[in-house]
Structure formats: structure tokens, C-alpha cells
KEFI-377841 format. One record per atom (N, C-alpha, C): x, y, z; residue in three letters. Coordinates in pm, whole numbers, plus 50000, padded with zeros to 5 digits. Each point is the difference from the previous one (the first is absolute). Example, Ala and Ser with C-alpha at 12.3 -4.5 7.8 and 13.67 -1.06 7.14 Angstrom:
<atoms>
513194943150780ala499115011950000ala500905012050000ala499655010549928ser500825011950006ser499235010950073ser
</atoms>
This chain:
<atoms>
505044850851523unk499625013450040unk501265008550018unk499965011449959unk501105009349995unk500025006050157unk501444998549999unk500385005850225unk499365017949952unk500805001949891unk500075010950023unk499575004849814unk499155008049998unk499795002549830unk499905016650021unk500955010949940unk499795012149969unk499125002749876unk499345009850033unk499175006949886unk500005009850011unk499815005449839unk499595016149953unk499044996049929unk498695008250016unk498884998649952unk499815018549900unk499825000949922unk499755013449974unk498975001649820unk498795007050066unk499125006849861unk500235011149980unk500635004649885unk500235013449968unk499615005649848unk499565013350038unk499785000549871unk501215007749851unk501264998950058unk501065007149892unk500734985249929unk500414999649903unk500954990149939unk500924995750073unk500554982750021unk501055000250035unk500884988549904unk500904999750080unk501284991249882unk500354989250105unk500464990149937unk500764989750032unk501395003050123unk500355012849973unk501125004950056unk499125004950135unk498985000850016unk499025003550116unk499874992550099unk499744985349971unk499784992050012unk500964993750056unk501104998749949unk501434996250038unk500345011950126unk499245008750019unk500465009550083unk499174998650126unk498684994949988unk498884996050095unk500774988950056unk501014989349950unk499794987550010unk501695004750057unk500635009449999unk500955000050145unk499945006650079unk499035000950025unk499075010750116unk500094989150068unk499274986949973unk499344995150110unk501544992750044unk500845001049992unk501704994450078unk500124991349986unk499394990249933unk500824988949983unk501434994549981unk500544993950120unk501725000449977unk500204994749879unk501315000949947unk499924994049915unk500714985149977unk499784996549896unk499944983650019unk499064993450045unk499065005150064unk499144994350087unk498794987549913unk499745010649847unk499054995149921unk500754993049918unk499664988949921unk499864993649874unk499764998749925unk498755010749985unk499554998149916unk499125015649996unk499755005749912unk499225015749988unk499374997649842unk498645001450043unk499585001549875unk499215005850015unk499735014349847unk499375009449976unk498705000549898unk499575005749982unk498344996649946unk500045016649944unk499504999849877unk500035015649978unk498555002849893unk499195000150027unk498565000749887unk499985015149975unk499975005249849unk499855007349931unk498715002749903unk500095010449979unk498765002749902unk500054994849823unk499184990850009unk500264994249868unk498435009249898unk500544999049855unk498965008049934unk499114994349951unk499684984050003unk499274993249984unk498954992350135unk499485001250042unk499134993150130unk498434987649937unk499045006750077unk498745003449914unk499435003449906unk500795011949971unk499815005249874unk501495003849917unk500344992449879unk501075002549898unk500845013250049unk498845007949996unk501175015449968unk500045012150182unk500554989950064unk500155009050110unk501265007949998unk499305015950095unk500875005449991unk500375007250108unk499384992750116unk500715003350132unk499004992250103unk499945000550066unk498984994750120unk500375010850162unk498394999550037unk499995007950131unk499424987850084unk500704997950085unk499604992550191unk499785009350061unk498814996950075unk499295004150140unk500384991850075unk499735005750105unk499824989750124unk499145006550173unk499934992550069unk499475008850091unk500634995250150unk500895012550002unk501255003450063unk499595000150150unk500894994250105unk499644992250114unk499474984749991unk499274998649908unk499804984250004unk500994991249899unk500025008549903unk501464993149915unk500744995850058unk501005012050117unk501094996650067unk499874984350077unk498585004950068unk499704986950091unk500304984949983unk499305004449830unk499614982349935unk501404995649909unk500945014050013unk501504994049926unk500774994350126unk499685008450119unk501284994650112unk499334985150030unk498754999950016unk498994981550052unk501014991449892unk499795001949850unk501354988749892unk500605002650039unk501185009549997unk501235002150036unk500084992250125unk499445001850120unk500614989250113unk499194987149997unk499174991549903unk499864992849974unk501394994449898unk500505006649941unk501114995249892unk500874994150141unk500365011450049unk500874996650130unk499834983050093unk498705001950037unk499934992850096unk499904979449849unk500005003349913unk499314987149934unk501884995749925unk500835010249988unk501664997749995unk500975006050063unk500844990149991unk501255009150048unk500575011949914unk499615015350054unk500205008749909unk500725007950148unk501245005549928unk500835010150040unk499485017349971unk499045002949888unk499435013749956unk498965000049908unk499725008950057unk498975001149830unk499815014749980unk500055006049861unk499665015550027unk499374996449820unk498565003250055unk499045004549933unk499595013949967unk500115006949858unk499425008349935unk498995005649895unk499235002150018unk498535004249939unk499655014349977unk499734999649862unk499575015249955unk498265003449972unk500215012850056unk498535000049976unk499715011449897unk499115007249956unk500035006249931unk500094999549874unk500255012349858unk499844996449864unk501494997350013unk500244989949851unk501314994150010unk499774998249817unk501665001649950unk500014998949852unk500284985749971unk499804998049856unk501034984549958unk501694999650000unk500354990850083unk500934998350034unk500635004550147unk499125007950062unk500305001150190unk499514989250043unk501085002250102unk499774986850132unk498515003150064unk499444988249997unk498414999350078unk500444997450161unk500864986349969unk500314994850128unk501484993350046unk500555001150105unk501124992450002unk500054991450151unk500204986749960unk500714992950094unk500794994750037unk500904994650096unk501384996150007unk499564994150181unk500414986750003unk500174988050064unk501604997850029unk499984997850134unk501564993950025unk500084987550069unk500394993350012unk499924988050044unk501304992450033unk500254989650026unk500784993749975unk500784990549911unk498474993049957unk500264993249872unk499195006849903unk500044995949786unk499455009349953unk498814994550018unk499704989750044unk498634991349912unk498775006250095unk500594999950143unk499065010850110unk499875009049929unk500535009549934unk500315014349985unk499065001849891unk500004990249873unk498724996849893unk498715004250030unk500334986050075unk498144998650054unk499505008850044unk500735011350088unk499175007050094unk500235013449923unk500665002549902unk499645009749908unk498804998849895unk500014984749971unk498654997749942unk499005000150055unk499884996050130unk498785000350114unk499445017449960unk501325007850054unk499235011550022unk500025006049872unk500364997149886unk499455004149900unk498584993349963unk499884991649973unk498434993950011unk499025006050116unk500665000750106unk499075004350098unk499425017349927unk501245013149975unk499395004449939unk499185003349852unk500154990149954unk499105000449896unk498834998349996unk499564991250147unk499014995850030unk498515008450119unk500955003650056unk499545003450184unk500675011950002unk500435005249986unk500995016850043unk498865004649965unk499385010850072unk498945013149966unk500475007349880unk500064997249911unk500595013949859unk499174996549917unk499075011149973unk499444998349855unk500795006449869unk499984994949905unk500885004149874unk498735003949870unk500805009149969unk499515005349865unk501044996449948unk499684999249870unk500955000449862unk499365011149908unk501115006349976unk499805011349921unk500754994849840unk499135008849931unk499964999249834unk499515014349952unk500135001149844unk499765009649943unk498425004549965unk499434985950059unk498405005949992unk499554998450148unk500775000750096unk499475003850102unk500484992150122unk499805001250154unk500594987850096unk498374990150005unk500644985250040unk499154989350015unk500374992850111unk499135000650146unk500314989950051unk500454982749945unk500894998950102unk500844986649970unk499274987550094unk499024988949975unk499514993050046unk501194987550034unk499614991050133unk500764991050044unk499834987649917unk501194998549999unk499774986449860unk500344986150106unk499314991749958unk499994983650034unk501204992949993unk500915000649930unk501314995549988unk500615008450122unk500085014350022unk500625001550122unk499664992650086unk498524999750064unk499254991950077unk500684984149987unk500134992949941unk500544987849956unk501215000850111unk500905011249969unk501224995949987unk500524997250210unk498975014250046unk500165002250118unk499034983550103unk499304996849907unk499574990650057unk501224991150049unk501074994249991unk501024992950022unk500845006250151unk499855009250057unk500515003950107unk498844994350080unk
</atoms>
């Protein structure tokens, strides 16, 4: 269990960058040296999903309970490793191919903690996070149904 785990939790709806992220993630003070290990998670808009020819996707979500059910993982990540930070980012809104959907970044001590619990909470949201997704195309947006292999994967936590 982590003594102490900082977080930035944030849903927004403007673009952000890697350099954002890196900017969230010395917010929370971590001295330095402290970690061993930092690893980042960066999911983008790919043009293929569901359907071959995507060409952007819009997330909903329904704001107040999102926050809720990201900070419940988030201090579940905490309390299940030794994690020094975590700063989680989530976009909501229409988004093109190739913007950041989501970003995460884990600090830890060692990397192999730092893995897992970036995979945790990436599985976790693929699974359980409140966001419904469209995928948009040239004949129109289509909800994005939950697929069984995600389901699969989160089963293992």
C-alpha cells in the first residue's frame, strides 16, 4: 500500500499533449529521485475502431459521477501498490484522428508496479469509467458497443 500516492485527476474537454502531462505530473512535487520508475500511457484517436473508416469520435460522460468513479480506481490503484503519483487525463467531447483521448502516467518505485497499475487503470477504463463513445465516419456517428475481450482482459485484476 502506498504511505503516500499524489494525484491529478482531470476531464476536460480541449486537447492536450504529452508536454501537459509532464506538467500535471510536477505539480504533484515529487522530489526528485524519489521514483524509479514513471510510466506514461497516451491513447489516441485511431481511424480504424468498429468501423474501418473513422474519422473522429465524440465521448460523453455524465459529469459528477465520472469524477467519482475515476478518483474510487485511482485510490484503488493507490491502495493495491506502491505508487508515488498518478495523474490521469480524459477527454470528453468531439475529438479528431490522431488527438489524445487519454493520458496516464504512474510513478512508482519500481517499473513493474508502475506497468501494472497503468494497465489496471487502463482496463479499468475501458471497462467501468461512465463514457459513452461514438465513432464518427463519413456516413454518420455510431455508437461504440463494449467488446468481450476488453471484458476478458479486466477480469485479471
Amino acid at each position: 500500500m502506498s504511505p503516500i500516492c499524489r494525484v491529478d485527476i482531470a476531464i476536460i474537454n480541449a486537447s492536450f499533449s504529452s508536454t501537459d502531462l509532464d506538467q500535471r505530473f510536477d505539480a504533484l512535487g515529487l522530489k526528485a529521485g524519489v521514483a524509479g520508475a514513471i510510466v506514461t500511457f497516451i491513447g489516441q484517436v485511431r481511424q480504424s475502431g468498429d468501423h474501418p473508416d473513422v474519422t473522429g469520435l465524440v465521448l460523453e460522460h455524465y459529469a459528477g459521477m465520472t469524477e467519482h468513479v475515476l478518483q474510487q480506481h485511482v485510490a484503488n490503484a493507490c491502495a493495491r501498490w506502491e505508487l508515488l503519483g498518478i495523474v490521469l487525463v480524459h477527454r470528453v467531447g468531439e475529438m479528431h484522428l490522431g488527438e489524445n483521448i487519454v493520458g496516464v502516467v504512474v510513478a512508482s518505485a519500481h517499473r513493474q508496479v508502475a506497468f501494472e497499475a497503468v494497465q489496471y487503470l487502463m482496463d479499468f477504463l475501458k471497462n467501468d469509467a461512465p463514457f459513452w463513445k461514438q465513432e464518427l465516419t463519413d456516413q454518420g456517428a455510431e455508437w461504440v458497443e463494449q467488446k468481450a475481450t476488453d471484458l476478458d482482459k479486466a477480469k485479471r485484476w
